[in-house]
KENUZA-993952 format. One record per atom (N, C-alpha, C): x, y, z; residue in three letters. Coordinates in steps of 0.02 Angstrom, whole numbers, plus 50000, padded with zeros to 5 digits. Layout:
<sites>
XYZALA ...
</sites>
This chain:
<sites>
565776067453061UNK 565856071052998UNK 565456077553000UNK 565866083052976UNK 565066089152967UNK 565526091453041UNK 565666089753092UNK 565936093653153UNK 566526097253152UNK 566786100453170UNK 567406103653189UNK 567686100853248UNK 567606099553299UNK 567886095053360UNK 567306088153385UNK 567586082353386UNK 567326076653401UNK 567436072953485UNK 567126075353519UNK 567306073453592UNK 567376065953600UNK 567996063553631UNK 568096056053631UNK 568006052753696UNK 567596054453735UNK 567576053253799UNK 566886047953821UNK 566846044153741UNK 566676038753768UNK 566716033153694UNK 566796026953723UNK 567126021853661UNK 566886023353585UNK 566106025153580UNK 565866024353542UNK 566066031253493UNK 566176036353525UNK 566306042553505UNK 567226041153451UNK 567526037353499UNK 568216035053477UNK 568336031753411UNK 567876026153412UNK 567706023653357UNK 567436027153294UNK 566866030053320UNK 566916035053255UNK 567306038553251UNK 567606042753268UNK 568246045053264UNK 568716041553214UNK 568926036153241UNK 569346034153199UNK 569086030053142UNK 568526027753136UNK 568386026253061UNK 568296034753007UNK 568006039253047UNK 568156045052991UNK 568926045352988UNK 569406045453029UNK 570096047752986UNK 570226041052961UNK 570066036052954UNK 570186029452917UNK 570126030252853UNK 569376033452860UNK 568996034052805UNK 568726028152764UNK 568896020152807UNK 568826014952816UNK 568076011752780UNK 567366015552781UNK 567066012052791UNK 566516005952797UNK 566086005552737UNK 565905999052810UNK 566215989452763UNK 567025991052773UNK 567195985652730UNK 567295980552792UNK 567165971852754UNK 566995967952764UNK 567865969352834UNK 567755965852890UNK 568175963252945UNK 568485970852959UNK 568115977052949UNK 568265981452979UNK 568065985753034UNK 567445983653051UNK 566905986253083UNK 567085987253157UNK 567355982953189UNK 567675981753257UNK 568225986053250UNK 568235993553226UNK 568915997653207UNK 569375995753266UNK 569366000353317UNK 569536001253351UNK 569196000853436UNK 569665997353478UNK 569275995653542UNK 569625998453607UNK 569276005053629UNK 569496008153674UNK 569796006253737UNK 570146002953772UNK 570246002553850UNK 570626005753883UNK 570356009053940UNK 570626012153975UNK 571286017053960UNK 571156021953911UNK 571806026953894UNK 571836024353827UNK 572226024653812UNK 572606023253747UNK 572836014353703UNK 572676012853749UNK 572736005053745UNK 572245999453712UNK 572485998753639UNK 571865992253628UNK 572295985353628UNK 571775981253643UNK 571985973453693UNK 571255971253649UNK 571075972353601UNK 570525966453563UNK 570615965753494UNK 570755959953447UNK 570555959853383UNK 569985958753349UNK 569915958753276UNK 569375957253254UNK 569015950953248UNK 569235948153267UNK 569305941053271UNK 569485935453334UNK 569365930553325UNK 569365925853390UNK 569795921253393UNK 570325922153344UNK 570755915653333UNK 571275919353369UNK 571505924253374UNK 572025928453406UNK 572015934653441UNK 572235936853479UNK 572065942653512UNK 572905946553498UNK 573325945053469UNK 573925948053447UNK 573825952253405UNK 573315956553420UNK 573245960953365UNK 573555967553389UNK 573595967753454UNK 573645973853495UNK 574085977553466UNK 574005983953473UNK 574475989653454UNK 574335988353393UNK 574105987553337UNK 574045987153273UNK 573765993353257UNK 573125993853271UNK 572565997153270UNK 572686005453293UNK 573136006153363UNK 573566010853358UNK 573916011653316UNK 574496008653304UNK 574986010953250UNK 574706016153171UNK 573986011353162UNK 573586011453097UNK 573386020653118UNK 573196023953168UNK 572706027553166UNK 573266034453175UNK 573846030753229UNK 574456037053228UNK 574716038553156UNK 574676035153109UNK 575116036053045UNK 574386041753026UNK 573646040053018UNK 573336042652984UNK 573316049253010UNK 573266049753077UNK 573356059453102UNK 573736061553109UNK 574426057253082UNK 575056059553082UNK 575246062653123UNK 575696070053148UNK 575876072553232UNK 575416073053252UNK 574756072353264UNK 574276077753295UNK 574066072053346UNK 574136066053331UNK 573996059553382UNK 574216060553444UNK 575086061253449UNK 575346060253516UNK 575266068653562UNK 574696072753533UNK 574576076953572UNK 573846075853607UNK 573626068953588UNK 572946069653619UNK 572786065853659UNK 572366067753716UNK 572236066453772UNK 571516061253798UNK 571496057053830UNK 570686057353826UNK 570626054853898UNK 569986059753904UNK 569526059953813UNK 569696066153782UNK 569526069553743UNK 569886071553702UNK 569466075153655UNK 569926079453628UNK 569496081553553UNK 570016081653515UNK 569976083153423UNK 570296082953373UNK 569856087653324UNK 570096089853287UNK 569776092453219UNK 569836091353180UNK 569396086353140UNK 569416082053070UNK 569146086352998UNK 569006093353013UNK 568866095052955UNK 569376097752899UNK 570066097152941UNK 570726099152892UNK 570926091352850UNK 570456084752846UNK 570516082052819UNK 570586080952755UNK 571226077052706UNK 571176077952650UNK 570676073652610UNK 570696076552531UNK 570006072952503UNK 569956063752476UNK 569526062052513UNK 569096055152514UNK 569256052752585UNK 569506057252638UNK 569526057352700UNK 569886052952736UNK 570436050652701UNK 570906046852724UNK 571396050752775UNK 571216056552822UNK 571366056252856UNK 572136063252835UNK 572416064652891UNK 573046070652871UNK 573446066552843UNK 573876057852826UNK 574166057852818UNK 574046053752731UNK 574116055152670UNK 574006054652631UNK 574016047952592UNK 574186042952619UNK 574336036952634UNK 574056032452673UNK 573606036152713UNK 573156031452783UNK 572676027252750UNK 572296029652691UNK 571836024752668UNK 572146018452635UNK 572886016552649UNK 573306009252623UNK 573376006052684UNK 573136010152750UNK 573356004252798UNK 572665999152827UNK 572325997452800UNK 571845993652805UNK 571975987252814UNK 572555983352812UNK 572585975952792UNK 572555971552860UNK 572115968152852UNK 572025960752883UNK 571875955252848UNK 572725950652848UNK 572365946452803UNK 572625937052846UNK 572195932752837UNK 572405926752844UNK 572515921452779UNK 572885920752806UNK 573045913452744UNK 573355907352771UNK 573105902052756UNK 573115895952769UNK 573845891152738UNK 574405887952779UNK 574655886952731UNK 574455878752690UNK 574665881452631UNK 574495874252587UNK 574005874152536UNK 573795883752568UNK 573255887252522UNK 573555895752488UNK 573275896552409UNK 573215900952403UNK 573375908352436UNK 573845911552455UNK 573635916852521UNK 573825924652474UNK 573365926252452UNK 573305934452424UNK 573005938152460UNK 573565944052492UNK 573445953352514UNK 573065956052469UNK 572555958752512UNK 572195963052474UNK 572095970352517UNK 572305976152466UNK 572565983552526UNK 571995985152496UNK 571535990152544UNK 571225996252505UNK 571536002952501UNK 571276007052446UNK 571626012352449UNK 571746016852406UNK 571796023352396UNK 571566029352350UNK 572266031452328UNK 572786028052337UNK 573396030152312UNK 573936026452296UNK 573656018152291UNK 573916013352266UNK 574276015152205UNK 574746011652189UNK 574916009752117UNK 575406001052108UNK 575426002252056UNK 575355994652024UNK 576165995552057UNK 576705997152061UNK 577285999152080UNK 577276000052146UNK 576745997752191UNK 577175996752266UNK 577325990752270UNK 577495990052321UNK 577825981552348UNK 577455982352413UNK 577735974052448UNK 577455970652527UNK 577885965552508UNK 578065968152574UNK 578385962252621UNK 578145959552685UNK 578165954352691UNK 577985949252783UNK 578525951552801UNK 578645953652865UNK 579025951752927UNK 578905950052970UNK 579475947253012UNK 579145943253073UNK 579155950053129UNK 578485950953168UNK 578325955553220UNK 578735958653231UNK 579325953653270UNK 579745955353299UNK 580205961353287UNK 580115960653223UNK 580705966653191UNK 580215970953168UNK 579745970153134UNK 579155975353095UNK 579585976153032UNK 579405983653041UNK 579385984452947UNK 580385987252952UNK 580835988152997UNK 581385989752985UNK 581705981152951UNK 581315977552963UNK 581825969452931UNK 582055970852898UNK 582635968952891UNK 583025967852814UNK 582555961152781UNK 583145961352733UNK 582625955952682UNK 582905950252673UNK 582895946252716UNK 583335941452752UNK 583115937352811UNK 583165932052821UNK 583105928352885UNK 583565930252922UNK 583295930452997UNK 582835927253017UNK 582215932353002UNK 582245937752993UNK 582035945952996UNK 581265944252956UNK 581185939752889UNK 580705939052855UNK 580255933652877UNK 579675933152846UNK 579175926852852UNK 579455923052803UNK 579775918052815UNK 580115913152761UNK 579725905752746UNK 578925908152714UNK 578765901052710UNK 579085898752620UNK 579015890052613UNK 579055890252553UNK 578695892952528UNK 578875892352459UNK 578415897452403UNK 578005902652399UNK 578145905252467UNK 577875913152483UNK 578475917952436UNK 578195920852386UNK 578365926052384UNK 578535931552415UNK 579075933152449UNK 579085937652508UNK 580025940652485UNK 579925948952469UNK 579465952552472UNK 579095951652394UNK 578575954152388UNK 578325954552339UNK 578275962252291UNK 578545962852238UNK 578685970152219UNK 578305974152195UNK 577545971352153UNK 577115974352114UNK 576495970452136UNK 576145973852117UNK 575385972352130UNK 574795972952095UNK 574075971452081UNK 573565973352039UNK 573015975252029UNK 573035980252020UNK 572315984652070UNK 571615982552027UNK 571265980452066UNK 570495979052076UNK 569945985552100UNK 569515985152056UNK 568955991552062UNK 568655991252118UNK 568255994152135UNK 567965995352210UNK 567255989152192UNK 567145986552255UNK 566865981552267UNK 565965985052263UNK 566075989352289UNK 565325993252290UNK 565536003352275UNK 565046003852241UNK 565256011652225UNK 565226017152291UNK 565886021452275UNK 566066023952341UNK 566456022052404UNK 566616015252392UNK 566946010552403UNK 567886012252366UNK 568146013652419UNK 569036012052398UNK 569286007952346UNK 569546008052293UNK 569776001452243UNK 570235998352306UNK 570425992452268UNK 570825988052315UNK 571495985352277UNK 571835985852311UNK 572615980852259UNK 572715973552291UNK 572805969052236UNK 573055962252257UNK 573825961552257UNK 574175958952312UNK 574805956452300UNK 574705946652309UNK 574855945152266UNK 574845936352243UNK 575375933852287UNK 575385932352333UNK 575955927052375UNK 575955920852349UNK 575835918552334UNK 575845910352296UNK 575475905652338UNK 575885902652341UNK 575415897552409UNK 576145891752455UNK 576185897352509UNK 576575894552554UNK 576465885652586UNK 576945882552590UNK 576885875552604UNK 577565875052664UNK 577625870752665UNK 578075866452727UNK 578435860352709UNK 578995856452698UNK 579235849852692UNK 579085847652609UNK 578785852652563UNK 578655852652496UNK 579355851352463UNK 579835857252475UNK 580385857052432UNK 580745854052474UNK 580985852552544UNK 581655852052581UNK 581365849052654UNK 581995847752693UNK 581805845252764UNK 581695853052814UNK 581115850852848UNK 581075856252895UNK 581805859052941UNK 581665865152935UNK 582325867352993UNK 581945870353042UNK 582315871353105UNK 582075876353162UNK 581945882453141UNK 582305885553077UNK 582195891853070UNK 581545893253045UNK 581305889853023UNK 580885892852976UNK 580275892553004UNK 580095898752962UNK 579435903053019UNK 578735895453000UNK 578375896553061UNK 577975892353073UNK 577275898553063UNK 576475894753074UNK 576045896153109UNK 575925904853164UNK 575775910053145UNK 575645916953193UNK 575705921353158UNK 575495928153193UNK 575455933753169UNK 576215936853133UNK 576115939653069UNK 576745946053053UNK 576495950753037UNK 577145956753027UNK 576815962352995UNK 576805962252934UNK 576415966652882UNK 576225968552840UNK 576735974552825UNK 577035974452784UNK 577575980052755UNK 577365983852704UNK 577215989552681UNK 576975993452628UNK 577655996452591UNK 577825997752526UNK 578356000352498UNK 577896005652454UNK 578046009752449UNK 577726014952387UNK 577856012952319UNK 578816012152305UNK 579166012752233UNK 579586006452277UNK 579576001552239UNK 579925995952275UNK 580535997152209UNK 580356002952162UNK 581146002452102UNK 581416006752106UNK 581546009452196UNK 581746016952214UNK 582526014452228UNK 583076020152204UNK 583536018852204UNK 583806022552249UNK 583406026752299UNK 583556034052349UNK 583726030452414UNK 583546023452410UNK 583736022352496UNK 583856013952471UNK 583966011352534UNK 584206002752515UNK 583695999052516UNK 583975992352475UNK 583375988652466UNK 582745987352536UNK 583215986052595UNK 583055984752678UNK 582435990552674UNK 582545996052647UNK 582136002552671UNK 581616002252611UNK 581525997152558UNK 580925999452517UNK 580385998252548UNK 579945997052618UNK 579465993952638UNK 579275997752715UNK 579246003352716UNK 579356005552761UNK 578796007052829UNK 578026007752783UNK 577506005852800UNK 577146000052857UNK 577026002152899UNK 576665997652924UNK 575875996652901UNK 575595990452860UNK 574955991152828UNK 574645985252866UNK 574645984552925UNK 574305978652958UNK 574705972352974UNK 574345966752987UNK 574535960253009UNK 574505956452934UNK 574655949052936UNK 574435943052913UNK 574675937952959UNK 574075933552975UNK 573975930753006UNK 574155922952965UNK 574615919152999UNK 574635912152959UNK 574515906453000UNK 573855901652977UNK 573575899653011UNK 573755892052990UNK 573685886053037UNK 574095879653017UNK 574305876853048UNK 574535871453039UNK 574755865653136UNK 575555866753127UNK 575795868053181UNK 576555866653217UNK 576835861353166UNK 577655861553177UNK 578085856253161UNK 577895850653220UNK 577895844553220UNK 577855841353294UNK 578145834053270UNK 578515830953317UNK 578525822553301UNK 578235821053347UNK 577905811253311UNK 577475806553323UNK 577855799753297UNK 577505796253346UNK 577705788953335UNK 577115784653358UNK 577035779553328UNK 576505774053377UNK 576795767253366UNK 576375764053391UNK 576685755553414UNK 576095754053357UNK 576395747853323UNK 576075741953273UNK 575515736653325UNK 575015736253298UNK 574445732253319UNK 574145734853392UNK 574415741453395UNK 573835746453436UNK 573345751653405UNK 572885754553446UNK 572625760653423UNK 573235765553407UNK 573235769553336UNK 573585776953356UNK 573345781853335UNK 573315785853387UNK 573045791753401UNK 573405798153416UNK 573435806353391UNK 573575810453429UNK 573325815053416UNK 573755822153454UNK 573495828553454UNK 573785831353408UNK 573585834453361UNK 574175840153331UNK 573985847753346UNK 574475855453369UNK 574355859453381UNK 574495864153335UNK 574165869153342UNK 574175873353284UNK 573855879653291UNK 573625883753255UNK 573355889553241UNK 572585889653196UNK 572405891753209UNK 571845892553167UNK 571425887853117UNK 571565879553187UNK 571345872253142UNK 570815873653149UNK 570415868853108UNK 569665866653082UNK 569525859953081UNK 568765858253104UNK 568615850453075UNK 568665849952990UNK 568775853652954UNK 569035850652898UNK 569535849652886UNK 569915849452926UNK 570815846952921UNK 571025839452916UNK 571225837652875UNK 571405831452867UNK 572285828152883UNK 572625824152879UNK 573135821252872UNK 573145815952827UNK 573905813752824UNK 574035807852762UNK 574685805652772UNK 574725801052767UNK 575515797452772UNK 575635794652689UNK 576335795052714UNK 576545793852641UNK 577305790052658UNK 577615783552611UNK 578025782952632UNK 578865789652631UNK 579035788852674UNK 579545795552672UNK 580115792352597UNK 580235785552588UNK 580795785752555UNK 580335787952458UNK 579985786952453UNK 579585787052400UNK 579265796452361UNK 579565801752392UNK 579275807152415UNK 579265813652465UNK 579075816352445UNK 578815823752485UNK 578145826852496UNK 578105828852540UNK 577055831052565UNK 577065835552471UNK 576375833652473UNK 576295838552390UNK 576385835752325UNK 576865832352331UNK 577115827852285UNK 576545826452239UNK 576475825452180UNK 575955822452143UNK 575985814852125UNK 575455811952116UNK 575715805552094UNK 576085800052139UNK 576075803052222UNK 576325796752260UNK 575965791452269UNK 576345785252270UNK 575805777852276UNK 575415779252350UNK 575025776152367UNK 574535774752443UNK 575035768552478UNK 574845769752532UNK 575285764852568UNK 574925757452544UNK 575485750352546UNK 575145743752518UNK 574825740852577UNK 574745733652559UNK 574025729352586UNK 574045730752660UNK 575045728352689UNK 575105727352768UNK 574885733452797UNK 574485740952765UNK 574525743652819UNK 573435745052822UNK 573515739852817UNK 572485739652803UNK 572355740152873UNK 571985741652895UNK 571575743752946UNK 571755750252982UNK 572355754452944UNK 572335761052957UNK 572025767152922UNK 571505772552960UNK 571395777652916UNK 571775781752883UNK 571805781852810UNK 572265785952784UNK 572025785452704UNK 571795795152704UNK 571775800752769UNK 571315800752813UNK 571445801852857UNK 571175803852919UNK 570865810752945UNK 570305809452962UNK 569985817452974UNK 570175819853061UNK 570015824853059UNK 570175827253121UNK 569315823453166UNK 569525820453226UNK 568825818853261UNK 568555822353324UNK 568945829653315UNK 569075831553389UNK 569335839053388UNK 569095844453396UNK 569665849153380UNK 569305853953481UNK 569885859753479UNK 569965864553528UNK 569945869753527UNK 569575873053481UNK 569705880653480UNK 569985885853419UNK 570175879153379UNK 570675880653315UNK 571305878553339UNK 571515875353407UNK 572185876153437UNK 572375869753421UNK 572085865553428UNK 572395856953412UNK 571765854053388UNK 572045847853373UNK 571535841753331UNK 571595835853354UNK 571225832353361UNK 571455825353368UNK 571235821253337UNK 571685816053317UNK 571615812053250UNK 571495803853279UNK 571395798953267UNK 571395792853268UNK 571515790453206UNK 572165785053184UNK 572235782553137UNK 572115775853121UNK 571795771853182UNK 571755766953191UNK 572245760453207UNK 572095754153191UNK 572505750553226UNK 572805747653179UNK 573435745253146UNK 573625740753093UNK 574195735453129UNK 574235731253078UNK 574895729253081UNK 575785731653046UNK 575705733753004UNK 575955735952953UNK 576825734252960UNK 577135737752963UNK 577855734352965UNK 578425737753014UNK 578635733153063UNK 579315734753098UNK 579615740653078UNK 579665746353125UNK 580315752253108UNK 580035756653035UNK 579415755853005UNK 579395758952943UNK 579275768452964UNK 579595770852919UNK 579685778852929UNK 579275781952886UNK 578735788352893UNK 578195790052848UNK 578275796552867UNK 578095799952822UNK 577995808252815UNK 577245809652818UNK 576985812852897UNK 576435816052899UNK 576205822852870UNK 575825821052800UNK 575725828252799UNK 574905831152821UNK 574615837252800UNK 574115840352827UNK 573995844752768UNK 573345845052760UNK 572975848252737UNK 572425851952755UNK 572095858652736UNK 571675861252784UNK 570775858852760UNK 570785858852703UNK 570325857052689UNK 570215852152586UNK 570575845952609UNK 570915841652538UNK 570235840652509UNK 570195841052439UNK 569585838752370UNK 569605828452398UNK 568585826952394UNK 568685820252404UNK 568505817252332UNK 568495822352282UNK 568205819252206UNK 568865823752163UNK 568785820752112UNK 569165823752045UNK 568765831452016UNK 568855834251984UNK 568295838951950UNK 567885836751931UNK 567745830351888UNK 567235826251849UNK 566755822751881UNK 566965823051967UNK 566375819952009UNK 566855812852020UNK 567235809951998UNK 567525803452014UNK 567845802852061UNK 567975798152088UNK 568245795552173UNK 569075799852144UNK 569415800652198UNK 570105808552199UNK 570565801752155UNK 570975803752118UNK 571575799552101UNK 572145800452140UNK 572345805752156UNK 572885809252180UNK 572885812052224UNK 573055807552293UNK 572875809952363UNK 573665814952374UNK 574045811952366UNK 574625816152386UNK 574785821352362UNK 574585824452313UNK 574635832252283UNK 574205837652326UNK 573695833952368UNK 573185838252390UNK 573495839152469UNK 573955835252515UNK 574225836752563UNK 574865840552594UNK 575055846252565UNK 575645852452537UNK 576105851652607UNK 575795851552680UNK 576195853352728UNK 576395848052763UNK 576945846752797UNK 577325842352830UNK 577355845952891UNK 577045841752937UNK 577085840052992UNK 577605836153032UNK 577725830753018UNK 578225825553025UNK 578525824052990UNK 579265822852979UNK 579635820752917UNK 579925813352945UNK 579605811952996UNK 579815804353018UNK 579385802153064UNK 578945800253045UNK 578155799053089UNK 578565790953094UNK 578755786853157UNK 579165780053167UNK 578515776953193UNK 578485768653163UNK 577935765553212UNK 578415759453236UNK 578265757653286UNK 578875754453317UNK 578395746753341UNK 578825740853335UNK 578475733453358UNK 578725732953442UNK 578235730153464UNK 578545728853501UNK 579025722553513UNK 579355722553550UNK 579935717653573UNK 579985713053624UNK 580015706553637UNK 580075705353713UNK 580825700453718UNK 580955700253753UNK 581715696553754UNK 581435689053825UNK 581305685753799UNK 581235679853858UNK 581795674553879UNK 582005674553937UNK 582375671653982UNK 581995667754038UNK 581855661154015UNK 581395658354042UNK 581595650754048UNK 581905645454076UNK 581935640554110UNK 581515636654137UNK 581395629454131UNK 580845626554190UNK 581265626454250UNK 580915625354301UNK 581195625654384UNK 581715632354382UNK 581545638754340UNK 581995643454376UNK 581565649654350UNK 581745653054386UNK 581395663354359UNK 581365662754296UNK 580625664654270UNK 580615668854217UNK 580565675454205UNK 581005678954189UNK 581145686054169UNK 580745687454079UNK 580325690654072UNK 580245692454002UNK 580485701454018UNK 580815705153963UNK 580835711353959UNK 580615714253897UNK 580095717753899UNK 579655720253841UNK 580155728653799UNK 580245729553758UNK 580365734153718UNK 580025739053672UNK 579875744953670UNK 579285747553626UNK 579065754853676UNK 578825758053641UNK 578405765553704UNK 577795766153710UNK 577575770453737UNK 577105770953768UNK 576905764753830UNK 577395762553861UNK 577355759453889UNK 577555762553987UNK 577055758454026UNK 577385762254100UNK 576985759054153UNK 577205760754205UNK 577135756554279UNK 576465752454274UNK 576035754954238UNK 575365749854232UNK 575085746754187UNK 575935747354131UNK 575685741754110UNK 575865732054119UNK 575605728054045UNK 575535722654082UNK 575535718654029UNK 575945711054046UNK 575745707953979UNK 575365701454013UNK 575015695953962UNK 574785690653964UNK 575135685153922UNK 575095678253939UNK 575505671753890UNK 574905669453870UNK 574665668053797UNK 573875664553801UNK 574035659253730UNK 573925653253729UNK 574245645953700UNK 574425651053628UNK 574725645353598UNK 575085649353532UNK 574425649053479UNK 573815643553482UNK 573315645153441UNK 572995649653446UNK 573095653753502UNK 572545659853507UNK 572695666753476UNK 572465673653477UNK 572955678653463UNK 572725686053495UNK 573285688453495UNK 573225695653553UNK 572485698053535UNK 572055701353566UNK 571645704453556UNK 570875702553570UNK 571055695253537UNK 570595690453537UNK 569845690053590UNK 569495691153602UNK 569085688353652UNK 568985682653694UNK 569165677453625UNK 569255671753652UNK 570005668153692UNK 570345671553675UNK 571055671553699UNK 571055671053772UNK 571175665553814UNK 571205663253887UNK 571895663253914UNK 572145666653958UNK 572735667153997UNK 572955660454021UNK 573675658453987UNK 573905651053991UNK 573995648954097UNK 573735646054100UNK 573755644354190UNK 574295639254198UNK 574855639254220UNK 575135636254240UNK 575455637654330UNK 575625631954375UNK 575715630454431UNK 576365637354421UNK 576465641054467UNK 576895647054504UNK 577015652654451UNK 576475653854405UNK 576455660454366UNK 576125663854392UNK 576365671554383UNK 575745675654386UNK 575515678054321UNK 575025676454283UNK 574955678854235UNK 574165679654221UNK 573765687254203UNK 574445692654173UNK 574995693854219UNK 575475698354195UNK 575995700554258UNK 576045707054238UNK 576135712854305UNK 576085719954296UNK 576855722654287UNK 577025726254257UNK 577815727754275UNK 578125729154334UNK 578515726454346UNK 578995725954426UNK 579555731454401UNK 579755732454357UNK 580515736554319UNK 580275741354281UNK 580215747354281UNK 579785748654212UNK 580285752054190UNK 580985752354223UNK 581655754154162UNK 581515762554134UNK 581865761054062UNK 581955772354059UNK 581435770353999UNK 581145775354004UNK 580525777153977UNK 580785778953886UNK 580445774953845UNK 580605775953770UNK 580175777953735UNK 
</sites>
């Protein structure tokens, strides 16, 4: 600031650089402006959950020097004192491209822009990367979670957080969910980065609806576990991974019966007596990075072939407001994961004769070349400690699988 030419011929020089034409400064997840490598190229975000930030940060800084960008070299110089006033830079509009935002789904997720030329009359829209800000307003082209508001047409501007400080505008997305209203499809956008769409007059009648959003104003990041199916076997451990984006040890799950309901639902019953000795909900006991979780639900008996809807939550209430144990577990778990979480019995089919072969063939998964069953008297029972392998003259028992057949 105060210079007439700013030599960029080394990172730190760059950076300032581009926080004066930002005019950015020192707001919260902005500080890491920009990260020089080698030429023109940034390859780092602000953050550790994703590195898809790339080219953002460019895009953000070419709009603010408008032509004068793709003439510069580095290292380099520029002259920032033809800047317009509150220093947002030559292009009059640069102080709106600030946005980084995450939102969780199943939570709350409100944009918040800074910026000296807001009005209550722009709009935002998500798109998916892929397309940026030309999407139409349409799948596949949009971020289509439920109850995301997308695009969103108006907005509500908030005073500056500290004086001298940019006011800021909120756009209210609602709070995107999964398997809430309907059955999951392939289409619909999951978990990752989109762009951020800026519209000036979203009630402009000069160009088509496709074109009110024309802006590139950053990312949003949507953070949350994958669609995935699961199944486990009755009177085992069950356990798995779920993958995702931006998980936490406060992530929970919940089953619910599927015919009774939808994830979110208010007021669904808890599963009854037969399925006691399973956790539910279940906390995450295990996580990777934010990338997966792993859950243990424990061991039950519960019932032959029954079908349950896994949902997920990122971080579910364990009391009421009043301090009392939760009433209403199923309102607090919004996203579906599984819309047919199957636990399966196992099966054995015995063909067994005295003085001839006994054949048993077992039915059920997770099953394979090592595994194995045992015969132990009918007073005893699986698991047991005390449970002694029945000895009789030309058995082998246990016995390992000889067939292990197509894998189920």
């Amino acid at each position: 600031p105060g210079l007439s030419n700013v030599p960029c011929s080394q990172d730190s020089h760059f950076t300032a650089l581009a926080g004066t034409v930002l005019a950015m400064g020192p707001e919260p997840a902005r500080v890491p402006l920009v990260i020089l490598v080698t030429g023109q190229s940034w390859a780092f975000g602000i953050s550790d959950t994703t590195s898809t930030y790339s080219g953002v940060y460019r895009a953000q800084l070419e709009y603010a020097a408008a032509g004068l960008f793709s003439q510069l070299q580095f290292p380099s110089s520029i002259n920032i004192t033809n800047a317009t006033p509150s220093g947002c830079g030559y292009n009059k509009h640069a102080c709106d491209l600030v946005g980084e935002v995450f939102c969780i789904l199943g939570e709350s997720c409100i944009v918040r822009l800074n910026g000296t030329v807001l009005r209550a009359a722009n709009g935002l829209k998500v798109a998916r990367s892929t397309y940026g800000c030309v999407a139409p307003l349409s799948q596949p082209f949009l971020a289509t979670f439920e109850n995301l508001q997308n695009p969103k047409v108006s907005c509500v501007r908030q005073a500056a957080v500290k004086p001298g400080y940019p006011p800021s505008h909120l756009w209210d997305l609602g709070r995107p969910t999964r398997g809430r209203l309907g059955a999951v499809n392939a289409s619909e956008s999951g978990p990752g980065v989109y762009t951020l769409c800026w519209g000036p007059n979203t009630s402009s009648t000069s160009v088509t609806p496709d074109q009110l959003y024309p802006v590139d104003a950053g990312v949003l990041t949507m953070l949350g576990p994958f669609a995935m199916d699961f199944e486990c076997s009755l009177h085992f451990p069950c356990s798995f991974l779920i993958s995702g984006i931006g998980l936490s040890s406060s992530n929970k799950v919940y089953l619910i019966e599927s015919s009774v309901g939808r994830c979110g639902m208010p007021g669904l019953p808890k599963l009854d007596a037969e399925w006691k000795g399973m956790h539910n909900p279940a906390a995450a006991m295990d996580s990777g990075g934010g990338v997966w979780n792993f859950y243990n639900l424990g061991q039950t008996i519960g019932k032959s072939g029954a079908a349950h809807r896994l949902c997920w939550a990122h971080d579910p209430a364990v009391a009421d407001p009043d301090g009392t144990p939760l009433s209403d577990y199923s309102a607090q778990y919004q996203v579906e994961i599984d819309p047919d979480f199957i636990w399966i019995r196992f099966t054995a089919v015995v063909d067994c004769v005295l003085g001839r072969e006994c054949i048993i063939t077992v039915y059920g998964v997770g099953m394979g070349p090592t595994s194995q069953i045992m015969l132990i008297p009918s007073t005893g029972r699986c698991g047991n400690n005390e449970a002694v392998p029945i000895s009789t003259s030309g058995f082998t028992n246990p016995q390992q699988v000889i067939d292990p057949g197509v894998p189920s």
